[in-house]
C-alpha distance (Angstrom), angle and dihedral (degrees) to the residues before:
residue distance angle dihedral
X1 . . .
X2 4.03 . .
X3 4.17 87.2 .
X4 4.42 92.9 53.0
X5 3.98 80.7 41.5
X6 3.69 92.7 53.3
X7 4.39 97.6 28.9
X8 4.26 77.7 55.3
X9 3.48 97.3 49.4
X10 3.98 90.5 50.0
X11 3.64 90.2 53.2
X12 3.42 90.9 55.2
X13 3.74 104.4 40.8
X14 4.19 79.1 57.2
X15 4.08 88.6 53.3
X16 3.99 88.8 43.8
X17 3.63 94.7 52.1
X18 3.67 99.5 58.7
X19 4.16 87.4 59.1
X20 4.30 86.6 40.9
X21 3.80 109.3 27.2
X22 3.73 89.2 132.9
X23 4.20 119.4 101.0
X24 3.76 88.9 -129.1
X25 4.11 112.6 34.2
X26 3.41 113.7 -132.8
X27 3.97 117.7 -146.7
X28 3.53 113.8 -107.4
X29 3.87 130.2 -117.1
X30 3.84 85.4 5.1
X31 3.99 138.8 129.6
X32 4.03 114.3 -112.1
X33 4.08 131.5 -158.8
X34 3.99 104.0 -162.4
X35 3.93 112.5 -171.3
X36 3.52 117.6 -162.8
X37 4.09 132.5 167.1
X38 3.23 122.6 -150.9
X39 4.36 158.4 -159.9
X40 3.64 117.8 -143.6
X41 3.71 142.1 154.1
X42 3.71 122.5 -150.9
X43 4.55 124.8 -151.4
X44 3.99 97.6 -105.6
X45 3.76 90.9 164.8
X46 4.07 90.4 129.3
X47 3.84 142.6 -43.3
X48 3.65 97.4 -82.5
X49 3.77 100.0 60.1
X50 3.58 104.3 -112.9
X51 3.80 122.4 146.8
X52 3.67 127.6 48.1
X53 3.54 130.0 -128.4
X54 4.34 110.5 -128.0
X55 4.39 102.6 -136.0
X56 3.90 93.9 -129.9
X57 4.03 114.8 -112.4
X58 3.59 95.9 48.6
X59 3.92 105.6 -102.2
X60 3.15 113.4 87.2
X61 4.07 102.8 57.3
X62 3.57 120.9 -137.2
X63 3.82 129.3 -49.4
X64 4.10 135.7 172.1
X65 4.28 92.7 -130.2
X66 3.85 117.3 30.0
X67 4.22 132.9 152.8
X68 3.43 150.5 139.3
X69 3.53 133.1 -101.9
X70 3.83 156.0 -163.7
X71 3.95 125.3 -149.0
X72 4.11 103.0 -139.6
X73 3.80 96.3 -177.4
X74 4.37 137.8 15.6
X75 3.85 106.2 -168.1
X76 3.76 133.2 167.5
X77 4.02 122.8 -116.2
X78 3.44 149.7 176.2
X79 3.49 148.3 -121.6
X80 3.80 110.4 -82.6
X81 3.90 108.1 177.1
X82 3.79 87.6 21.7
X83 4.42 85.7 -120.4
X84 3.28 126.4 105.5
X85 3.76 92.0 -134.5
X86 4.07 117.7 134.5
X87 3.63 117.7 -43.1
X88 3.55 102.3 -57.7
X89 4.13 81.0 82.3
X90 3.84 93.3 85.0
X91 4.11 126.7 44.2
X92 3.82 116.7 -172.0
X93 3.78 113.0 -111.9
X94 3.56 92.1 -151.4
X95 3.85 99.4 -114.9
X96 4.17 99.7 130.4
X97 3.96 109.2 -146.4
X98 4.18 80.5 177.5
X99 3.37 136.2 32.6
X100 4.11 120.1 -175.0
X101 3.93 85.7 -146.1
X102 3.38 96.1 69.7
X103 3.91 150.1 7.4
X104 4.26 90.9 43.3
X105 3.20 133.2 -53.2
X106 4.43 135.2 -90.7
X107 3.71 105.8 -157.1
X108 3.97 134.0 141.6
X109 3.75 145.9 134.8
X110 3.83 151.4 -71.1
X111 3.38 135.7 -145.9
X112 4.32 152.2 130.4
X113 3.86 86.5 79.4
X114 4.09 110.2 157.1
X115 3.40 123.4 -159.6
X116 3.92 125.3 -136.1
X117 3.78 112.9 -116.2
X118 3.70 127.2 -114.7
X119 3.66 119.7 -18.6
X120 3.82 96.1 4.1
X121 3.25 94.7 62.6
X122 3.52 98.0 130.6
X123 3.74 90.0 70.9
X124 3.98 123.5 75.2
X125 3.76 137.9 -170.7
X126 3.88 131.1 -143.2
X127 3.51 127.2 12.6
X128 3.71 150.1 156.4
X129 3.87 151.8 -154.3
X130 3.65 137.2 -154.2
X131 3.74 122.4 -158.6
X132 3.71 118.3 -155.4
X133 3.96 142.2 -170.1
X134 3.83 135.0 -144.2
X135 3.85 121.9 172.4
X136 3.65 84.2 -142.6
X137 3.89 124.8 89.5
X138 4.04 111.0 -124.8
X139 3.68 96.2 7.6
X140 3.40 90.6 154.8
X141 3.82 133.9 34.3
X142 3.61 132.2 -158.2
X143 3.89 91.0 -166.5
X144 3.72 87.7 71.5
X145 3.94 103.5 30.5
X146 3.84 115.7 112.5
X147 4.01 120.6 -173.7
X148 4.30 93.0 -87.7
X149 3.18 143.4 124.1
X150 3.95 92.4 -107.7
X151 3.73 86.4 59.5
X152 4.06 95.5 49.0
X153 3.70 84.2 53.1
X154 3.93 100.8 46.4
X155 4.04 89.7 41.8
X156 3.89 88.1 48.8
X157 4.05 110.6 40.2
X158 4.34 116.4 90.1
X159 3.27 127.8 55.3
X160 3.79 125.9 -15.0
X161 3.64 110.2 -131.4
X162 3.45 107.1 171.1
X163 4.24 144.6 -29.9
X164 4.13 116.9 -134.1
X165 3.64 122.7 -167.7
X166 3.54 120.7 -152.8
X167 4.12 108.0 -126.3
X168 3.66 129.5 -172.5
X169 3.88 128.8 -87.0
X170 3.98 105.6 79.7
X171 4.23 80.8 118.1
X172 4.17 115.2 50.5
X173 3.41 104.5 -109.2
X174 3.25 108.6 4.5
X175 4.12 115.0 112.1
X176 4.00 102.3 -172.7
X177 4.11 96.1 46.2
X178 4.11 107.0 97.0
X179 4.13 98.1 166.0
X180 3.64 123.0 23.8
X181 3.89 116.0 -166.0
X182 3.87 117.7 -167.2
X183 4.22 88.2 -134.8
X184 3.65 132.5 43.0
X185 3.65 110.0 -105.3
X186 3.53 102.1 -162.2
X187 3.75 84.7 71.3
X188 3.86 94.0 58.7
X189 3.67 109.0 -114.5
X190 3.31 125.4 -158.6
X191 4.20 100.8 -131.3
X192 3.69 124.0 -13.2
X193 4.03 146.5 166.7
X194 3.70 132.9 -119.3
X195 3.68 131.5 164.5
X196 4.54 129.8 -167.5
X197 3.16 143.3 164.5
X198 3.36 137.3 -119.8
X199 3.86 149.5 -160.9
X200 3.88 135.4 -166.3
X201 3.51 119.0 -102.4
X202 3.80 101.6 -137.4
X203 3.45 105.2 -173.7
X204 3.89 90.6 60.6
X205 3.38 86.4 72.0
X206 4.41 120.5 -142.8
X207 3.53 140.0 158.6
X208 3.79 97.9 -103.1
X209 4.17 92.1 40.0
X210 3.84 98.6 90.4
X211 3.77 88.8 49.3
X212 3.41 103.7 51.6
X213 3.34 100.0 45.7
X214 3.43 103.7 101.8
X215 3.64 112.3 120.7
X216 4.09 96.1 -141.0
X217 3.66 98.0 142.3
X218 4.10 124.4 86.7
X219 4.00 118.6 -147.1
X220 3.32 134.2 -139.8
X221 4.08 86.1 -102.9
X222 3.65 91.2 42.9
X223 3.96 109.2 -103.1
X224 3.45 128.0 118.5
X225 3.65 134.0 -89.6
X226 3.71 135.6 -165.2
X227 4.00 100.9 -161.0
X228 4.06 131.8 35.8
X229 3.59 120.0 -154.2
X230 4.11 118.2 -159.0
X231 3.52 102.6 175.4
X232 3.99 133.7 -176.6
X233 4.04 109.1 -168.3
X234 4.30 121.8 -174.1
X235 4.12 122.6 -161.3
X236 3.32 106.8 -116.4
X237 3.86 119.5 176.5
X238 3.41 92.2 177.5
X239 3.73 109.1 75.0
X240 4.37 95.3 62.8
X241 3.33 100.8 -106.1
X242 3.97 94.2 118.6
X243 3.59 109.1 86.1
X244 4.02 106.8 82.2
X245 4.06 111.1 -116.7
X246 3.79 117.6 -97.6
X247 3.84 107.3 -85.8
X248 3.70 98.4 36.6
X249 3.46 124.3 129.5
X250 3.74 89.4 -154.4
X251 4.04 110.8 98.7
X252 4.00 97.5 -159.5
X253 3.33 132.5 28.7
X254 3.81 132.8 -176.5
X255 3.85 121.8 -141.1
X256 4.15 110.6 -139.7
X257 3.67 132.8 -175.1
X258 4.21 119.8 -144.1
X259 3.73 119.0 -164.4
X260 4.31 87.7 -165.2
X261 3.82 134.6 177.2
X262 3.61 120.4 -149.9
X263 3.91 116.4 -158.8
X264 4.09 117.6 -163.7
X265 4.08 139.8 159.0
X266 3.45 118.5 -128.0
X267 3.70 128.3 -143.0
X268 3.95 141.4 -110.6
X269 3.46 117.9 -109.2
X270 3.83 114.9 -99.2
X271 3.88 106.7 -94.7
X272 3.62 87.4 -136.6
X273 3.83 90.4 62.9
X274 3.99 94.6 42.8
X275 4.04 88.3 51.7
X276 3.65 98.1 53.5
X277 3.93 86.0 42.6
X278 3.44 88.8 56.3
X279 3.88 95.1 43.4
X280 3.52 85.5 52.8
X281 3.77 93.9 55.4
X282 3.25 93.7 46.0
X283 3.46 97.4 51.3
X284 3.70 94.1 49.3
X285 3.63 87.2 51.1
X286 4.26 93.7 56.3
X287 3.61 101.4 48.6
X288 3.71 84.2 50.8
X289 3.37 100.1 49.9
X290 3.92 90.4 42.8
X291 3.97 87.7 50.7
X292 3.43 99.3 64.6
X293 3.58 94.2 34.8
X294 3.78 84.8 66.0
X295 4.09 91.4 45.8
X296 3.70 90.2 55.0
């Protein structure tokens, strides 16, 4: 009897994990508030957008905004304004399903950022974000992270969870725009504001990509997002992120810190995965009832 107990339970551990195969579950068909801080350094070279800054490590090509960060808190929401319009749509409610403290740590990098030339340049194109897991609490640290190759590495290396492009729509009406900023940062502002949106990039796979993808956001040029990024970034020359990477064809870059919530929608579990869960149950639950109906 203990071995069918156990052979049952195996089966369904294997159905449970394609509906949970992330390290962290994230509640389904719910609204999240992600907090993450942040290290970056942004292409400064000159006003018109020339020069390039080289991501260090060699694989992730060159960019004009790139960094590393560190997710402190995951917490649900809900539905504020009752729209799904930008990410005012979704206010935490204060009850923490993560906490960067403890219980491991979700991390990972940005980069492929392009600044808009000249007078715009408070706008960008492109972009991306990889999210990361390590069983370990603080197995990263931004205190210590300078813009290297050793850094790309440690910020990068665990368990993928999921890839989000930036897309276009943070400005109404305008279809090329992915991050607006309310200063030019070429210019090396003190503090500023900038806000994106974002959507998972299924077919680079992750633990966290099926969940997220839920399109619950409307742009500024009416398609759908899954992510919404409200961001407030400082200049900070202190931390060593202002000498440009070796390869770059950027000659100065500025070191910035971002302090940034994230505000997403997750989805419901496939039905097709919470009927053969339930099969499964049920099944286990027969043969046991019918087993000790035959040793009574």
């Amino acid at each position: 009897m203990r071995k069918l107990l156990a052979m049952s339970a195996m089966a369904l551990l294997c159905v449970a994990g394609t509906a949970a195969a992330a390290p962290i579950t994230l509640p389904a068909d719910s609204p999240l508030s992600i907090k993450f801080t942040n290290v970056e350094q942004i292409n400064t070279t000159d006003v018109n957008g020339t020069g390039s800054i080289l991501v260090p490590g060699g694989l992730y090509g060159t960019t004009d905004n790139w960094g590393v960060f560190r997710v402190s808190t995951v917490e649900t929401g809900f539905i504020s304004n009752g729209t799904p319009a930008g990410g005012t749509g979704i206010t935490p409610s204060g009850d923490q399903i993560f906490n960067g403290s403890t219980g491991g740590t979700i991390y990972g990098i940005f980069y492929g950022n392009q600044i808009t030339a000249g007078t715009n340049a408070q706008h960008a194109t492109g972009g991306t974000v990889d999210l990361y897991w390590s069983d370990v609490s603080n197995a990263v640290s931004l205190a210590t992270a300078l813009p290297n190759a050793a850094t790309v590495t440690a910020f990068t290396t665990g368990t993928f969870l999921a890839r989000v492009n930036f897309v276009p729509g943070s400005i109404v009406g305008d279809a090329s725009t992915t991050i607006e900023s309310d200063s030019n940062v070429t210019t090396q502002q003190g503090t500023g504001q900038s806000s994106a949106f974002g959507n998972v990039d299924l077919s680079a796979g992750g633990a966290w990509a099926a969940s997220l993808d839920r399109n619950w956001f409307i742009t500024g040029i009416g398609t759908r997002a899954d992510v919404s990024f409200q961001n407030d970034f400082t200049r900070a020359s202190s931390i060593g992120w202002d000498a440009c990477p070796a390869g770059s064809t950027a000659t100065i870059c500025s070191g910035f810190t971002s302090n940034d919530p994230v505000s997403a929608f997750t989805v419901i579990p496939e039905p097709a995965t919470l009927t053969l869960l339930g099969v499964g149950l049920a099944g286990v639950a027969a043969r046991r009832r019918k087993m000790l109906a035959t040793r009574a």
